[in-house]
C-alpha positions in Angstrom: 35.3 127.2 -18.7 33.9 123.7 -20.4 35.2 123.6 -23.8 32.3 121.6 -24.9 29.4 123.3 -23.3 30.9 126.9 -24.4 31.6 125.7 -28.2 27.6 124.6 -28.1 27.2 128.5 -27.1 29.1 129.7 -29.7 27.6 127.5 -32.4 24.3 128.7 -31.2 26.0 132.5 -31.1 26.7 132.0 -34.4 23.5 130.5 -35.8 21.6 133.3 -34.1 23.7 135.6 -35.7 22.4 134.9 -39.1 18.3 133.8 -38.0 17.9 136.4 -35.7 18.0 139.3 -38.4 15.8 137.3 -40.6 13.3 136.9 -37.8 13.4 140.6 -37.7 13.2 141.4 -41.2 10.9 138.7 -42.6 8.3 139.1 -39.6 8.5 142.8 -38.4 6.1 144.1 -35.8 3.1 145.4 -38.6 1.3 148.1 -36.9 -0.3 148.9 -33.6 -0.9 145.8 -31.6 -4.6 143.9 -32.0 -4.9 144.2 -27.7 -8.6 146.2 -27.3 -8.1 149.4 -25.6 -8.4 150.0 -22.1 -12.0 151.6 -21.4 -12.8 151.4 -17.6 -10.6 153.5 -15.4 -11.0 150.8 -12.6 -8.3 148.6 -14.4 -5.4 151.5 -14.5 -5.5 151.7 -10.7 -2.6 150.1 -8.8 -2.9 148.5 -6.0 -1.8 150.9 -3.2 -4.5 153.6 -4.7 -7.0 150.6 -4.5 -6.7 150.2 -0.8 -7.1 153.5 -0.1 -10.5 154.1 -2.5 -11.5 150.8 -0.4 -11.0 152.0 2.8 -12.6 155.5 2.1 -15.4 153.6 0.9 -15.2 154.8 -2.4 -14.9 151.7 -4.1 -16.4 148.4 -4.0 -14.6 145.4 -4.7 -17.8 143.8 -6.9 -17.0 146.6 -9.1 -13.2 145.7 -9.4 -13.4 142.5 -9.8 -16.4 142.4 -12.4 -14.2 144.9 -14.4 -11.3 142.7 -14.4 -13.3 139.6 -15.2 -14.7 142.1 -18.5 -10.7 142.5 -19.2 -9.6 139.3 -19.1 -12.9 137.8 -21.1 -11.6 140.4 -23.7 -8.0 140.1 -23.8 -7.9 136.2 -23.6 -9.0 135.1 -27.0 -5.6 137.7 -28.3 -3.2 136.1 -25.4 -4.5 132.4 -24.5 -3.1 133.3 -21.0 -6.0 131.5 -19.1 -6.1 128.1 -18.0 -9.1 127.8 -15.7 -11.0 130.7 -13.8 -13.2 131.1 -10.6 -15.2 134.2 -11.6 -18.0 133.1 -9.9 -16.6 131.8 -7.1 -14.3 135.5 -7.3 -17.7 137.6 -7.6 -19.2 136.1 -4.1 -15.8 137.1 -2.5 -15.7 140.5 -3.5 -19.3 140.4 -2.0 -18.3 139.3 1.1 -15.3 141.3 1.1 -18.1 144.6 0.6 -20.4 143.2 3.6 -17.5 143.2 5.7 -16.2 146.9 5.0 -19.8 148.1 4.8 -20.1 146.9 8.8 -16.9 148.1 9.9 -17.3 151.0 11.6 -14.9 154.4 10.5 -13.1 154.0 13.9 -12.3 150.3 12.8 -11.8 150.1 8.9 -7.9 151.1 9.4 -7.5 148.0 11.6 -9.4 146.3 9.4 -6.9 146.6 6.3 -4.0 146.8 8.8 -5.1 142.8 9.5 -6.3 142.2 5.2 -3.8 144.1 3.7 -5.6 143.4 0.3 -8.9 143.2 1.1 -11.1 142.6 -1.7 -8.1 142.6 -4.5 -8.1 140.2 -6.9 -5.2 138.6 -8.6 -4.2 136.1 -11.1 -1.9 133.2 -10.3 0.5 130.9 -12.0 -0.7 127.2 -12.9 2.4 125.8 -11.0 1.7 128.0 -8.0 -0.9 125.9 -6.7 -4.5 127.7 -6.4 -6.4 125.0 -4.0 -9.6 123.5 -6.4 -7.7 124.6 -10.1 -5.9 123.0 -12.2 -1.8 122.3 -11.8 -1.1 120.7 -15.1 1.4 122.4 -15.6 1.2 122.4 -19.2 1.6 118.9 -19.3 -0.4 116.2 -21.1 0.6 113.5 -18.2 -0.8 116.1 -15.2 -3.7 117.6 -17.5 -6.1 116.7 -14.7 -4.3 116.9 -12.1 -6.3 119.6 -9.6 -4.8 121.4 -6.8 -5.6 119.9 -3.5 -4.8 123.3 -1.5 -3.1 126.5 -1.7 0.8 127.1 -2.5 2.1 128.9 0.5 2.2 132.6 -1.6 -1.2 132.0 -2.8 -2.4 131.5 1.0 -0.7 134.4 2.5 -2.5 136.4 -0.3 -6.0 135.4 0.3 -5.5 135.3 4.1 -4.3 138.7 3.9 -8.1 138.8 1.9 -7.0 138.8 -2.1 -9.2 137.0 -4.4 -7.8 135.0 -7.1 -9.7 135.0 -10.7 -7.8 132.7 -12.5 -4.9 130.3 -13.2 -2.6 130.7 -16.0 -0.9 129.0 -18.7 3.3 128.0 -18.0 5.3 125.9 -20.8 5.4 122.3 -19.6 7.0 121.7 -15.9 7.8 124.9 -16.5 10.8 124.0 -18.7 11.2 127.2 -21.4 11.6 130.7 -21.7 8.5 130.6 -24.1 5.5 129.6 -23.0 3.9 126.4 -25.3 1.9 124.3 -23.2 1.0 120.6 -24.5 -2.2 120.8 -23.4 -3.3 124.7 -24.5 -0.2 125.1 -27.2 0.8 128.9 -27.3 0.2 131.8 -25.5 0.9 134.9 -27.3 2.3 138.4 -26.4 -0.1 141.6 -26.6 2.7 143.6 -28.1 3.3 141.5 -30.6 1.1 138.1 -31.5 4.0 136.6 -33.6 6.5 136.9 -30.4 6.2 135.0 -27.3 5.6 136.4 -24.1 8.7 134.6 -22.4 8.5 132.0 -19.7 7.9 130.3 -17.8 5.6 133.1 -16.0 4.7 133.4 -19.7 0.4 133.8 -18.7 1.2 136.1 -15.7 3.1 138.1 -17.6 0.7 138.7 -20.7 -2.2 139.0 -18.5 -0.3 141.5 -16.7 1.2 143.3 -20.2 -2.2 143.5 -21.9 -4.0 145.2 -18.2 -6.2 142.0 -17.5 -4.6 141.4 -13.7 -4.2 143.9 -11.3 -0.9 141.8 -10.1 0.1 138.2 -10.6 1.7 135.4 -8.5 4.6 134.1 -11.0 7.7 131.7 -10.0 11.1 132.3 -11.1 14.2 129.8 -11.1 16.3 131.3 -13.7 14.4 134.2 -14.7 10.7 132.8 -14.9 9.3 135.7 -13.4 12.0 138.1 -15.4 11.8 137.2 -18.7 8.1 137.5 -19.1 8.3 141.0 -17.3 10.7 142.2 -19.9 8.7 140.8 -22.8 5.8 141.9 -21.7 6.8 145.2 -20.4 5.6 144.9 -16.7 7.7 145.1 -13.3 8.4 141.7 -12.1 10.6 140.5 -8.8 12.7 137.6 -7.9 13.3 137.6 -4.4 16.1 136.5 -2.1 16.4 132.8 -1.9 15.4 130.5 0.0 13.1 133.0 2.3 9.2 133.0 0.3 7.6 129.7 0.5 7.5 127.4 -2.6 5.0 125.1 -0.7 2.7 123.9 -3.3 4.8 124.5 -6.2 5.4 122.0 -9.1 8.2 121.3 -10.1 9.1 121.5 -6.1 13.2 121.7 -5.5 12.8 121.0 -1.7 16.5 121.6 -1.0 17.5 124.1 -3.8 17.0 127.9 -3.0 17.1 128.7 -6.8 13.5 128.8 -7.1 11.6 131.8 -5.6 7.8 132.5 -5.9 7.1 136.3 -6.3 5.2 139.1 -7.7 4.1 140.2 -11.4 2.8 143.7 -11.8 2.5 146.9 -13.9 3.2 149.3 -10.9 6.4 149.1 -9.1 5.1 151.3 -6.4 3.1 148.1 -5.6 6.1 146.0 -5.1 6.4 146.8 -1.8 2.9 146.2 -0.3 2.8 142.8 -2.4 6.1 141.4 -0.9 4.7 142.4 2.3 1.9 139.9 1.9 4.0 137.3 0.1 6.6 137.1 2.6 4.1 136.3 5.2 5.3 135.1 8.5 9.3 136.4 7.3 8.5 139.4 6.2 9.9 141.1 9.0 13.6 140.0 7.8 13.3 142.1 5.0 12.6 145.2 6.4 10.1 146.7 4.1 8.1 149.4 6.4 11.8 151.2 7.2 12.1 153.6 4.3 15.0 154.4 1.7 15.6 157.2 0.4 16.9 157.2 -3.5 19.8 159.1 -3.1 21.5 157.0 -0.5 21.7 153.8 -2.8 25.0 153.3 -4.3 24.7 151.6 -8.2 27.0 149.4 -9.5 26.4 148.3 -13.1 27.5 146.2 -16.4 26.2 146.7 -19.7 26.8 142.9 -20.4 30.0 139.5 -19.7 33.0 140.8 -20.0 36.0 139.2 -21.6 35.7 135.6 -23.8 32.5 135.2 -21.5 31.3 138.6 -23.2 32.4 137.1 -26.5 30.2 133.9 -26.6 27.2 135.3 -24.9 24.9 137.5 -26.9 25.4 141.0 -26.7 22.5 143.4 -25.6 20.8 145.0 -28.1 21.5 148.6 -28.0 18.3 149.5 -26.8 18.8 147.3 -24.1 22.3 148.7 -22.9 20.7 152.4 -23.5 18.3 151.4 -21.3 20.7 150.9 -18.6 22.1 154.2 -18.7 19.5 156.3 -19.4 18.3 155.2 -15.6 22.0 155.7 -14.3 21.9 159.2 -15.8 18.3 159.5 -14.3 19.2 158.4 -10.8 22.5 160.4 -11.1 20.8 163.3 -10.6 18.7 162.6 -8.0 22.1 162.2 -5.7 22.9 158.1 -6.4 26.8 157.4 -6.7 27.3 155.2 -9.9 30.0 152.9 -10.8 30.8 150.6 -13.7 32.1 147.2 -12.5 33.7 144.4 -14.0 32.6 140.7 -15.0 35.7 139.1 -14.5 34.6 137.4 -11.3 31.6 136.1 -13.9 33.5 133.9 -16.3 31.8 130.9 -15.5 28.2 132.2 -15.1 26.9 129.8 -17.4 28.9 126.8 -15.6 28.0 127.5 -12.2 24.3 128.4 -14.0 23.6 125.2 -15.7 25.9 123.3 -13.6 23.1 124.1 -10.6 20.3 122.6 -12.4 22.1 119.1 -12.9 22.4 119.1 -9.2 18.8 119.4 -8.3 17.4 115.6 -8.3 14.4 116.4 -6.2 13.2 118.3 -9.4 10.9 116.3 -11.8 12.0 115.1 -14.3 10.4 114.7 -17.5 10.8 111.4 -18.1 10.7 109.5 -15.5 10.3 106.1 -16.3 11.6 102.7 -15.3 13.6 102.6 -17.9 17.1 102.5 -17.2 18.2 104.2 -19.8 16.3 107.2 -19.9 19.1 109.0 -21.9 18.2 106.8 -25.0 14.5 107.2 -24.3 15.1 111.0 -23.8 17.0 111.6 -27.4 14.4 108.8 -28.8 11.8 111.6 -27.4 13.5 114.0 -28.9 13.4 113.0 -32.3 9.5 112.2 -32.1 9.0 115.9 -30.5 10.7 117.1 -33.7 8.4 115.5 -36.1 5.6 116.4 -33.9 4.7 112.7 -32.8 5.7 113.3 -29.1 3.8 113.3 -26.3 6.3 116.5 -24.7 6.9 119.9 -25.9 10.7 120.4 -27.6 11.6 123.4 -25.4 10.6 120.9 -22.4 12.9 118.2 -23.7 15.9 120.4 -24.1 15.7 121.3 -20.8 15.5 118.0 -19.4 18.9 117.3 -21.7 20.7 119.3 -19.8 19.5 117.9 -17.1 20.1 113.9 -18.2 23.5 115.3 -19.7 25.4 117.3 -17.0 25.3 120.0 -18.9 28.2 118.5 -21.3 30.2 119.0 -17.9 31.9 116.2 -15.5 30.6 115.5 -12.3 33.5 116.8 -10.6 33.3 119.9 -12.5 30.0 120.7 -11.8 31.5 120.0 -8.3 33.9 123.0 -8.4 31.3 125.3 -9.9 29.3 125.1 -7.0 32.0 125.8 -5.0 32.9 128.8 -7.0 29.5 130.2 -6.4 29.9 130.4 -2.7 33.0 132.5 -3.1 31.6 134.9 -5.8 28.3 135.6 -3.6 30.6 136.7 -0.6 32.4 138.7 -2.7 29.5 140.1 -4.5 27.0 140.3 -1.5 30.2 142.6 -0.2 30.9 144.9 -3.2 27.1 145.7 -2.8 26.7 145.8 0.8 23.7 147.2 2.9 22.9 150.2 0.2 24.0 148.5 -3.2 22.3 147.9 -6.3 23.5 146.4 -9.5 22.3 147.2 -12.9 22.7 144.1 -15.5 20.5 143.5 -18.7 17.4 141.0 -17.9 18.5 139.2 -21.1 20.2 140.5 -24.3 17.2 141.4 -26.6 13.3 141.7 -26.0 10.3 139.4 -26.8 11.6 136.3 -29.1 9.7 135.5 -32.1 8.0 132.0 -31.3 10.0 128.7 -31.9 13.2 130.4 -31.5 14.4 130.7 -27.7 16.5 127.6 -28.5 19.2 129.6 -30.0 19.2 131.9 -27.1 19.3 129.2 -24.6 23.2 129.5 -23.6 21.9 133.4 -22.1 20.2 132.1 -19.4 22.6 133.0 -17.1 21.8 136.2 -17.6 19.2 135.8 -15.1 20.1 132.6 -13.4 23.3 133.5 -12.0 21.6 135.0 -9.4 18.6 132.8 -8.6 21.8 130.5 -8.0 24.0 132.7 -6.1 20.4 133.7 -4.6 20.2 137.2 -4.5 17.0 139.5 -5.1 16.4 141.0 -9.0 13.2 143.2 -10.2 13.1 143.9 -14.0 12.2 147.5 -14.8 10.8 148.5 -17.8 12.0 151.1 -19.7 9.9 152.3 -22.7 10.1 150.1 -26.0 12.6 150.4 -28.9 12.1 151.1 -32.6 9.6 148.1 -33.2 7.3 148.6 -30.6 8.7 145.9 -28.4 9.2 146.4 -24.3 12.9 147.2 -23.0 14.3 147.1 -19.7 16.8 146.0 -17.2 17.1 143.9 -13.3 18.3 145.7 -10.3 19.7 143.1 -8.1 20.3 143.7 -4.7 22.3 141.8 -1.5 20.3 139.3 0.2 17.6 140.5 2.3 17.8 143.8 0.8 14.6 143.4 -2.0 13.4 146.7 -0.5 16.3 148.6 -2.3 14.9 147.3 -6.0 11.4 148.2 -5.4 13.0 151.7 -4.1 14.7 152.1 -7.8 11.4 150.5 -9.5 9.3 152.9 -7.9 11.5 156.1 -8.7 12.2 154.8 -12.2 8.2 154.4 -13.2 7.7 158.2 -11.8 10.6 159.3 -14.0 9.7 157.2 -16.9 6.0 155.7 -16.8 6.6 151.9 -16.3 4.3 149.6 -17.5 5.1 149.6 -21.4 0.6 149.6 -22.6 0.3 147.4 -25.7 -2.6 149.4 -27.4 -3.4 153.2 -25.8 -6.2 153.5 -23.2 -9.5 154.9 -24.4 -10.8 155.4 -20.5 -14.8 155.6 -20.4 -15.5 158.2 -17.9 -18.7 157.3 -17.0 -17.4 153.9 -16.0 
């Protein structure tokens, strides 16, 4: 452990201790949330029910996608989730994608959607995912007209397997927070909760996806991006193994760091599968995914949180949070699954080898990247500006790229020996889990943060983290919502190459418990 880096953790425990109670008590969640019902039946459909409508020609995708666009003009003004759309451009799609099954014959149409798996789907994606024609800003006031000049590699195995994207959303600046503030669109707000953020740095996707205004979203995730918004939001939302989905296209772009992974957002984790199909594209075949698993032959491993000092100066879960957790082990219990509690001992240094990663990864943007050579001083002089509001960069942006400019309060050769403690933990891990594995382990220690405040929760990033370093595959699953209305949940990681095994526990855990946490209860028109 870092003396220095873990007594910044515990000051920040310690702060958090007191603020965090008065967050809860001076700005309690008042009544239902302000999200407009859902009226049109077309938006409650998930994707693998969608294909099958389309291919029995009982749906058109016109119809889909104008009743998404209607959702998303609705929602919008309550989340600020969208930075630039395409409806237009969207509506001739689904056109053409309509011409196309109209003049395929019956014989054909299963070929048809065996070649465009998503044929006539639309989907939302990420600002930093790269949409070709849209806007990357990146919620940053240097990029903020900066246009995409093609498609991220996810984003064009999705529309060549015939998915039409609507929109691009917002993402905190380089996608530096676990709130999402943008210094060009400031905040985007959660639909459970307007005073609460809906995480980050997926933050659009996954309030688009919380408040039913994308049918599934293309998010990015390099220490719990995709996560954190998922669990705020109360959505499914899936990390995969590194190094294996493309991140072509992506800004911030970490060419030789397989921390960052590009994956689904969605409110049905029976769609998980079918969507990493697509996203995987040309290495989707190393995953396995058609070769099915059955529930009761996965073996869970689980923690309800750090154990030992680790334990001590990380927050604890909420005890919604760890009730989560078992309330699915007892679940899957008795549907035949062997469950085991595990110790975090091998874990000591999650935050180390966790923060310790993102020091090492030059080829990420920085910030601040000026001539100057010393872009420490200009960074703190930022700082100070950002706190007074006369800087030009967001404050959750600059604390990130502190860590960044400062090791981490860590020596080199420190950060050294973490990264060589990784390697040894993910054999030993990838073992205890092997081919049939799972591990249950809270998505982060409480839900959705009142705004301004993820900096005193900063030191629990390796909640999520540690495994986007060590690189193996997490979906959050939502679980319900506490006492004040907010979303709860957990991740299922699995072993590398082995994603198929948390959409396997996604899937049985939203028929057991209904998944997608809905913000505001439907009011279904059923004449639409």
């Amino acid at each position: 452990m870092e003396f220095l880096l873990r007594l910044i953790q515990l000051i920040l425990k310690l702060i958090s201790i007191v603020i965090y109670p008065l967050l809860k008590l001076l700005l309690p969640r008042k009544g239902p949330s302000t999200i407009p019902p859902i009226r049109n039946p077309l938006v409650t459909l998930p994707v693998v029910e969608v294909i099958k409508l389309m291919q029995q020609r009982k749906l058109k995708s016109e119809d889909l996608v104008r009743a998404y666009i209607e959702r998303i003009k609705e929602v919008n003004p309550h989340i600020n989730a969208v930075v630039q759309d395409r409806f237009e451009g969207a509506l001739e799609d689904a056109v053409r994608a309509d011409e196309l099954i109209a003049k395929t014959s019956d014989e054909q149409i299963s070929a048809l959607f065996s070649r465009y798996t998503l044929l006539g789907i639309p989907f939302t994606v990420k600002d930093s995912c790269g949409l070709k024609g849209m806007s990357i800003c990146v919620g940053s006031r240097q990029r903020a007209h900066m246009i995409s000049s093609a498609n991220g590699g996810v984003v064009n195995n999705v529309v060549a397997a015939g998915g039409i994207p609507l929109l691009v959303s917002i993402t905190p600046e380089y996608c530096f927070s676990i709130e999402t503030f943008s210094a060009t669109q400031k905040r985007c707000l959660n639909p459970h909760d307007s005073r609460r953020t809906p995480g980050g740095s997926s933050g659009g996707e996954g309030a688009l996806n919380g408040a039913g205004a994308s049918l599934f979203g293309i998010g990015s995730d390099i220490g719990g991006s995709i996560r954190y918004p998922s669990l705020f939001n109360g959505v499914f939302g899936h990390k995969p193994t590194g190094g294996i989905i493309s991140v072509e296209g992506h800004f911030p772009d970490p060419k030789n760091n397989n921390s960052l992974s590009v994956g689904p957002i969605t409110r049905f984790g029976r769609d998980l599968g079918v969507l990493m199909q697509v996203i995987a594209g040309e290495n989707a075949a190393k995953f396995d995914l058609l070769t099915p698993v059955e529930t009761k032959d996965i073996k869970i491993f689980y923690a309800l949180g750090f154990d030992g000092l680790n334990g001590v100066l990380h927050k604890s879960p909420e005890t919604e949070m760890a009730l989560s957790i078992l309330t699915a082990l007892k679940y899957l219990k008795s549907r035949g699954c062997e469950v085991e509690r595990t110790s975090m001992n091998d874990f000591k240094n999650s935050l180390e080898i966790s923060l310790g990663s993102m020091t090492l990864s030059e080829d990420i943007s920085y910030l601040i990247n000026t001539s100057n050579p010393n872009k420490k001083r200009e960074l703190l002089t930022e700082m100070g500006k950002a706190i007074l509001g006369k800087s030009e960069y967001t404050r959750d942006a600059l604390y990130f790229e502190s860590i960044r400019r400062f090791d981490a309060a860590m020596r080199t050769e420190n950060i050294l020996k973490y990264k060589a403690e990784a390697e040894v933990l993910r054999t030993k891990f990838a073992k205890m889990l092997g081919n049939n594995g799972v591990f249950f382990f809270p998505t982060f220690p409480v839900p959705a943060l009142h705004h301004n405040s993820s900096i005193l929760f900063l030191s629990n990033v390796d909640y999520c983290m540690i495994f986007n370093i060590l690189g193996f595959p997490s979906t959050h699953i939502p679980m319900g919502h506490d006492d004040d209305g907010l979303p709860v949940g957990f991740q299922v990681v699995a072993a590398p190459y082995k994603d198929k095994l948390c959409f396997q526990i996604a899937a049985e855990l939203e028929a057991g418990f209904g998944g997608w946490v809905v913000p505001t209860p439907h009011k279904l028109d059923p004449l639409k």
